[in-house]
C-alpha positions in Angstrom: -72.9 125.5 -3.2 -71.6 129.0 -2.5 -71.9 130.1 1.4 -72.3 133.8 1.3 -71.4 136.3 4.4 -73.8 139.1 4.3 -72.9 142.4 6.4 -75.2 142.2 9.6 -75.7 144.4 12.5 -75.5 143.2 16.2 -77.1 144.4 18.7 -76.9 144.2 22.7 -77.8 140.4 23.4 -75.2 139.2 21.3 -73.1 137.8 23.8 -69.9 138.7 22.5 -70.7 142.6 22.9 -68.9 145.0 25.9 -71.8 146.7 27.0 -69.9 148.4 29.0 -68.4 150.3 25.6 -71.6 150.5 23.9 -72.4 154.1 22.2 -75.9 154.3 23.2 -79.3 152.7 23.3 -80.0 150.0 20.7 -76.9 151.1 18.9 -74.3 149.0 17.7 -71.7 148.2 20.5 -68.2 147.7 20.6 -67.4 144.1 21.3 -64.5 141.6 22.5 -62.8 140.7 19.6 -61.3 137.5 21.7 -65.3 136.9 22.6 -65.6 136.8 19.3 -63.3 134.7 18.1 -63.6 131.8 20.8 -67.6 132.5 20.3 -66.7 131.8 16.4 -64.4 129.0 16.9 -67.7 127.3 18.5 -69.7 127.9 15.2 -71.9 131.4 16.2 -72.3 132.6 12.6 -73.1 135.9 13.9 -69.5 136.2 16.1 -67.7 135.4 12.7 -70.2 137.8 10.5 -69.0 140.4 13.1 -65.6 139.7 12.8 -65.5 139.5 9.1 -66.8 143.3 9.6 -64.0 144.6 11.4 -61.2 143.4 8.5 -63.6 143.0 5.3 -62.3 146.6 4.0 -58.6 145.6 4.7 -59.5 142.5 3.1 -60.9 143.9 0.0 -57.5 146.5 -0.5 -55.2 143.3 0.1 -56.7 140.9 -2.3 -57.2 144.4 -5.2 -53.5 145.0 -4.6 -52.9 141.7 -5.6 -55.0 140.9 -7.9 -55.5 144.5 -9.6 -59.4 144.4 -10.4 -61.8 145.2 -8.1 -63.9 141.9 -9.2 -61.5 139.7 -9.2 -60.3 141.0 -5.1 -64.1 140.4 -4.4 -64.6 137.3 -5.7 -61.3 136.0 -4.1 -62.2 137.7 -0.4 -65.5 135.9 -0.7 -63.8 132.4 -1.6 -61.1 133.6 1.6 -64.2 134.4 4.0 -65.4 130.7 2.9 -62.5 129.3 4.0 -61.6 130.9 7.2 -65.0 130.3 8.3 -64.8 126.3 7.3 -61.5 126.8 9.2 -62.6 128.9 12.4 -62.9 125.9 14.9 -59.6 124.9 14.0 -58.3 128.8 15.0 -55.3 128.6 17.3 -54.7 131.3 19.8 -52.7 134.4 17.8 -54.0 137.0 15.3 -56.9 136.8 13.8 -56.6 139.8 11.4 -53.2 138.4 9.8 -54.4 134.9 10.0 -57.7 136.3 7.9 -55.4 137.8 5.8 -52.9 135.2 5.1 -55.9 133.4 3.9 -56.9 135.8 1.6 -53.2 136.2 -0.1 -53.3 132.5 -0.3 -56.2 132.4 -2.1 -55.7 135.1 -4.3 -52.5 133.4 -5.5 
């Protein structure tokens, strides 16, 4: 069974959110991206949904540089977002972008 990360928006109660930082009113905020990891690491689908937002795009041009076809870099970021998120409780304090994108040049090889 395929686990699929769809694009979601978060609003003001999610608790790994800066209000303090947010545009406006009901609008997206900017968030705590250590929040968001720990909160992740705990299993909050919606802190590693966010997350996956922020380094999706760099995730994409990674795997495509690799890989060469656009299908074949989506197809491998999905199978990378898989397992980073089967992964996330065992995150260990560092970088979650390159960590993220190890995972996806692992997988793409």
């Amino acid at each position: 069974m395929t686990q699929q990360f769809a694009t979601s928006t978060l609003y003001m109660d999610s608790p790994h959110l800066d209000p303090v930082n947010a545009i406006g009113a009901g609008s997206i905020a900017t968030f705590d991206i250590q929040g968001a990891i720990q909160a992740a690491r705990l299993g909050d689908d919606n802190a590693f949904t966010h997350l996956v937002e922020q380094y999706q795009g760099t995730a994409q041009r990674v795997a495509q540089h690799i890989l060469r076809t656009e299908e074949a870099a989506a197809d491998a970021v999905q199978e990378a977002l898989i397992k980073a998120h089967r992964a996330m409780p065992r995150f260990q304090e560092g970088n979650f972008r390159s960590w993220l994108l190890r995972i996806v040049t692992n997988t793409c090889y």
